[in-house]
C-alpha positions as CSV (number, residue, x, y, z in Angstrom):
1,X,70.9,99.5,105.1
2,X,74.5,98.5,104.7
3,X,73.5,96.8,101.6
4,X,71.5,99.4,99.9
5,X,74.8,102.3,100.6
6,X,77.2,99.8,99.1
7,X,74.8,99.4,95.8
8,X,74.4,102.8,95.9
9,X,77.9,103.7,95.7
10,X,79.1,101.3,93.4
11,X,76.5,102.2,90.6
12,X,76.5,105.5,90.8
13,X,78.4,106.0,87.8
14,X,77.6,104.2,84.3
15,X,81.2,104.8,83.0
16,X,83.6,101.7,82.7
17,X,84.7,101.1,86.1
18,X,88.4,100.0,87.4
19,X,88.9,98.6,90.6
20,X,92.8,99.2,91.4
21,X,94.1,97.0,93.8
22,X,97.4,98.1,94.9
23,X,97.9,94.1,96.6
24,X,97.1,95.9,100.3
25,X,94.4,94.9,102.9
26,X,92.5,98.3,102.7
27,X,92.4,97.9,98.6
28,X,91.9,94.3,99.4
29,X,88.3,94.4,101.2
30,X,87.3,97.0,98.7
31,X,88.1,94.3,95.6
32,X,86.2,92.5,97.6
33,X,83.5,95.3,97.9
34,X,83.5,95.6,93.9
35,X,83.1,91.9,93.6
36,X,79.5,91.5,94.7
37,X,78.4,94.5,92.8
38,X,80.4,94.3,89.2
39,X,82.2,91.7,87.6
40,X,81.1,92.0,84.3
41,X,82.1,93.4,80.9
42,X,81.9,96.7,81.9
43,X,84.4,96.4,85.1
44,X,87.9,95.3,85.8
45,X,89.9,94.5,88.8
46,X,93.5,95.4,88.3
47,X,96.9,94.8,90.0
48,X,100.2,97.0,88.9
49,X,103.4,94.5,89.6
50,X,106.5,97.0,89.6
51,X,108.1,94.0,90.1
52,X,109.5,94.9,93.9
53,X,106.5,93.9,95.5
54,X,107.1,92.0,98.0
55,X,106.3,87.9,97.4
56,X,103.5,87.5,100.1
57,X,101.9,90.5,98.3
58,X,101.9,88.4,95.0
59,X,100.3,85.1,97.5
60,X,98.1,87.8,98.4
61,X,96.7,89.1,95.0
62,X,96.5,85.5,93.7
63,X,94.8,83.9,96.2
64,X,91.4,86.5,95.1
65,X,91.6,84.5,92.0
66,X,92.1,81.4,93.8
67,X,89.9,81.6,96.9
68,X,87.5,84.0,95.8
69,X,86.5,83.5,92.4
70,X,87.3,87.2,91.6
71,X,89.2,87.8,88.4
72,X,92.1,90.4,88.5
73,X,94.3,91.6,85.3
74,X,98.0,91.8,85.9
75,X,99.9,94.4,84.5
76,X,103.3,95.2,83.9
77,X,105.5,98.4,83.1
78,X,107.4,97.5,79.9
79,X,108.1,100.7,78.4
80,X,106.7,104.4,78.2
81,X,105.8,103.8,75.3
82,X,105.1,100.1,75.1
83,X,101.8,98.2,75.3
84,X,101.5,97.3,79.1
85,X,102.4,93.2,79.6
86,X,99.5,91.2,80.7
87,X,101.1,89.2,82.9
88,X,99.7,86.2,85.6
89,X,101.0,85.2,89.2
90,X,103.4,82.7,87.9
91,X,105.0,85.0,84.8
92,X,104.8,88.2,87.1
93,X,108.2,90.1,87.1
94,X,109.7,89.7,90.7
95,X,113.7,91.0,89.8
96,X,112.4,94.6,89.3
97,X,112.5,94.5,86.0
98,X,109.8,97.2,85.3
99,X,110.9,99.4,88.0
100,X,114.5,99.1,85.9
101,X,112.8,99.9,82.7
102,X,110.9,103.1,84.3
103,X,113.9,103.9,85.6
104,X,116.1,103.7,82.3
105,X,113.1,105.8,80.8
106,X,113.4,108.4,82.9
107,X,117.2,108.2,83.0
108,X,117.1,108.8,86.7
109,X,115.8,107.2,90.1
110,X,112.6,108.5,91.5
111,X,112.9,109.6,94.7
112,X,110.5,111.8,97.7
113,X,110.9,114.5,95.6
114,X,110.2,113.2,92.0
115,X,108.0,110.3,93.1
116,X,107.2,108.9,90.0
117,X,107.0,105.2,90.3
118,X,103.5,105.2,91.4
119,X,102.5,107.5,88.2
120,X,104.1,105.6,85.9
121,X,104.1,101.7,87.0
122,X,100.1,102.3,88.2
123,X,98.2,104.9,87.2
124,X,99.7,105.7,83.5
125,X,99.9,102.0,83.3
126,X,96.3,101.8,83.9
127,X,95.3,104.5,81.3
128,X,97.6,103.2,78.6
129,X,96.2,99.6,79.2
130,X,92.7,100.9,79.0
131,X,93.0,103.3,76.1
132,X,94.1,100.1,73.9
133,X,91.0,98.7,74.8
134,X,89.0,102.0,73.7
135,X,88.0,103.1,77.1
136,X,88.5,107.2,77.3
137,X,87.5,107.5,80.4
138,X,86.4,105.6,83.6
139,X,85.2,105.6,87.2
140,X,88.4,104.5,89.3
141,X,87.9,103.1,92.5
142,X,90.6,103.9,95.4
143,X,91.1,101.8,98.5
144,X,91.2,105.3,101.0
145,X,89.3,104.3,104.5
146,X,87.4,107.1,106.6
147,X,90.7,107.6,108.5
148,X,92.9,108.5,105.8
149,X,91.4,112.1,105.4
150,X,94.4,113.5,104.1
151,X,94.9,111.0,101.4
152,X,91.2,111.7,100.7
153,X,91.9,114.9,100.0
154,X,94.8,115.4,98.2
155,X,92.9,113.2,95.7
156,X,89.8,114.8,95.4
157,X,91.2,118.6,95.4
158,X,93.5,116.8,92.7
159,X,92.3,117.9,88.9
160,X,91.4,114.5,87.0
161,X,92.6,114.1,83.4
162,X,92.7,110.3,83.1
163,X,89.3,109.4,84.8
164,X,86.2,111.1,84.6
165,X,85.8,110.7,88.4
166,X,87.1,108.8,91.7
167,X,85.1,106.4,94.4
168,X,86.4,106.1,97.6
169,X,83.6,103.4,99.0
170,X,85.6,102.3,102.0
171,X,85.8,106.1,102.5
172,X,82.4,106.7,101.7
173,X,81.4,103.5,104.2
174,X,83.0,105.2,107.3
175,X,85.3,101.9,107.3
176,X,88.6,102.6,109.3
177,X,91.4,100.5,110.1
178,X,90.3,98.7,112.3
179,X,87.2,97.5,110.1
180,X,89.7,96.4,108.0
181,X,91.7,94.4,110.1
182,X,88.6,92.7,111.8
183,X,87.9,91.4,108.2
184,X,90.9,90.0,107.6
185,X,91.4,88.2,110.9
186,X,88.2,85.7,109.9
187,X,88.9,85.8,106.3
188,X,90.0,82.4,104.6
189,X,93.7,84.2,104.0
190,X,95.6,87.6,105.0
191,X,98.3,89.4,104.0
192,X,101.4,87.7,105.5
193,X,103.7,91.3,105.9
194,X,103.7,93.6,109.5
195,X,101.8,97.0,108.3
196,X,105.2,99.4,108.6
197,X,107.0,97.3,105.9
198,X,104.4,98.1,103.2
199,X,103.9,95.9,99.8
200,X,107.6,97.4,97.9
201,X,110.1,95.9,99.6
202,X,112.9,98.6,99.9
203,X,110.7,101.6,98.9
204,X,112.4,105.0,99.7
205,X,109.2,106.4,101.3
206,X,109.8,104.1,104.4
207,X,111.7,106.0,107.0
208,X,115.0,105.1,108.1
209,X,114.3,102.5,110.6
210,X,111.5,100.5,108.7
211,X,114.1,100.1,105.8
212,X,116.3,98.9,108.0
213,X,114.0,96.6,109.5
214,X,113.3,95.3,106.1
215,X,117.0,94.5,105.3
216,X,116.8,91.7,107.9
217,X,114.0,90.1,105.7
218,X,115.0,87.6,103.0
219,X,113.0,89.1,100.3
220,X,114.2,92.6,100.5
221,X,115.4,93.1,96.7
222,X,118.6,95.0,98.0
223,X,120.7,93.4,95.4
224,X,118.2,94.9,92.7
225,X,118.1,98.4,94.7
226,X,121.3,98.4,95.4
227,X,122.9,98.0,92.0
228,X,120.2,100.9,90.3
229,X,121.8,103.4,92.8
230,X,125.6,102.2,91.2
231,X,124.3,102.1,87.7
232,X,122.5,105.9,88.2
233,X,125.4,107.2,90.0
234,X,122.4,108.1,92.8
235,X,120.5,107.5,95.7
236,X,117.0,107.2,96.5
237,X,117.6,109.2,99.1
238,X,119.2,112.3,99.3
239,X,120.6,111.4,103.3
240,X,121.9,108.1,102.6
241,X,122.5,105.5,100.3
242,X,121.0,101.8,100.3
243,X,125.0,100.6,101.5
244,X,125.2,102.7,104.0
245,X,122.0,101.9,105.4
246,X,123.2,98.3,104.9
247,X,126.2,98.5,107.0
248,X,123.8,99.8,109.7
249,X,121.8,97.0,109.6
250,X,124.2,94.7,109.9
251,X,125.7,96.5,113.0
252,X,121.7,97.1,114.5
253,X,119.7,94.6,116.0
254,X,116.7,93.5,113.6
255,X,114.2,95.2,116.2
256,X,113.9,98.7,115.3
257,X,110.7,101.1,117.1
258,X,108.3,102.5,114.2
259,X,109.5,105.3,112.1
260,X,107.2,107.8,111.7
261,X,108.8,109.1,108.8
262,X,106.7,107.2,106.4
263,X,105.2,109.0,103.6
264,X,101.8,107.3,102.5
265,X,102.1,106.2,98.9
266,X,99.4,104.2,96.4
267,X,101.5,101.2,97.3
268,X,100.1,101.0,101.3
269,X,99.1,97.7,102.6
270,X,96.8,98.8,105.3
């Protein structure tokens, strides 16, 4: 029966159809999902690097290639209005440099407000990338579970230029959290980064604490965060800036509770 929903789901639709792995568990078990049903030449799995993801998410996304036989197209930001860069685990950007570029683009920092970083680096990138291969239009499939309602909707209520329609089939399977952690504890690999510090390592949509907890990570990209806010003359946030936040951390102990001021964003690893 489980069978028969899932191959009803995922041909549904005979438009060109995009899996879009954002490099997070949930996305993750639906690439998998997508695998058993289309890899052909009328379906792509594809991964956005904004180049601030964090390394074990890169491990992550390879190792589908790697362990699983499952192709995936890398794509890079290079310009708004520049082809996007095919690029591969080992080439893939991992200084921010097409977060920088977006950023120059725009001539300002995104921010809660104005966040545009997930437009541009993903979803444009996507189009764009597709366009130059003469597909119009095409059946995007989202990584949303059964408990993400809210994300569900905002999506759905959402009017849809770029694609002719969404498919949510970890949504549409009833598969929660949960379901998607019980995969990934007997699957061959797993995603090697706790849930609250999300794929982009310093991304303003944490709360407070959870960016201070990832300051007291190695691979945080504060250097690269750090010096946009001096060359914008701005913040990401409109409460603090990444040095003051820095000077807390060094004065905090690295254990911080859960902020619950996360905003959920494409870029989720759960």
């Amino acid at each position: 029966m489980a069978h028969y929903k899932l191959k009803k789901i995922y041909t549904k639709a005979s438009l060109y159809k995009v899996c879009s792995f954002s490099g997070g568990r949930s996305s993750g078990l639906m690439t998998v999902l997508f695998s058993l049903f289309h890899l052909d030449t009328f379906s792509e799995v594809i991964f956005c690097n904004t180049g601030f993801e964090n390394e074990s998410t890169l491990v992550f996304v390879n190792q589908f290639t790697t362990v699983f036989g499952i192709p995936i197209t890398w794509l890079e930001y290079s310009g708004s209005h520049v082809s996007p860069k095919i690029v591969t685990f080992e080439s893939a950007s991992r200084n921010g440099e097409p977060f920088r570029q977006m950023c120059i683009d725009r001539q300002m920092l995104p921010n809660r407000v104005a966040r545009f970083c997930t437009s541009d680096l993903k979803i444009k990138l996507i189009k764009r990338y597709l366009s130059e291969k003469g597909v119009s239009h095409y059946n995007a499939f989202i990584g949303i579970r059964a408990d993400e309602e809210d994300r569900w909707m905002r999506l759905i209520n959402t009017p849809v230029k770029d694609v002719f329609q969404y498919t949510f089939p970890l949504f549409d399977l009833r598969l929660t959290q949960k379901h998607v952690i019980d995969y990934w504890s007997s699957a061959p690999f797993d995603l090697k980064i706790p849930s609250q510090l999300g794929n982009c390592t310093l991304c303003f949509l944490k709360g407070k604490a959870n960016l201070i907890r990832a300051m007291h990570l190695e691979d945080n990209h504060f250097a690269e965060f750090n010096q946009l806010e001096v060359d914008f003359n701005s913040t990401f946030s409109s409460r603090y800036s990444l040095n003051d936040l820095a000077s807390l951390a060094i004065h905090q102990q690295s254990f911080f509770p859960l902020d619950f001021q996360d905003v959920s964003c494409h870029c989720n690893i759960d």
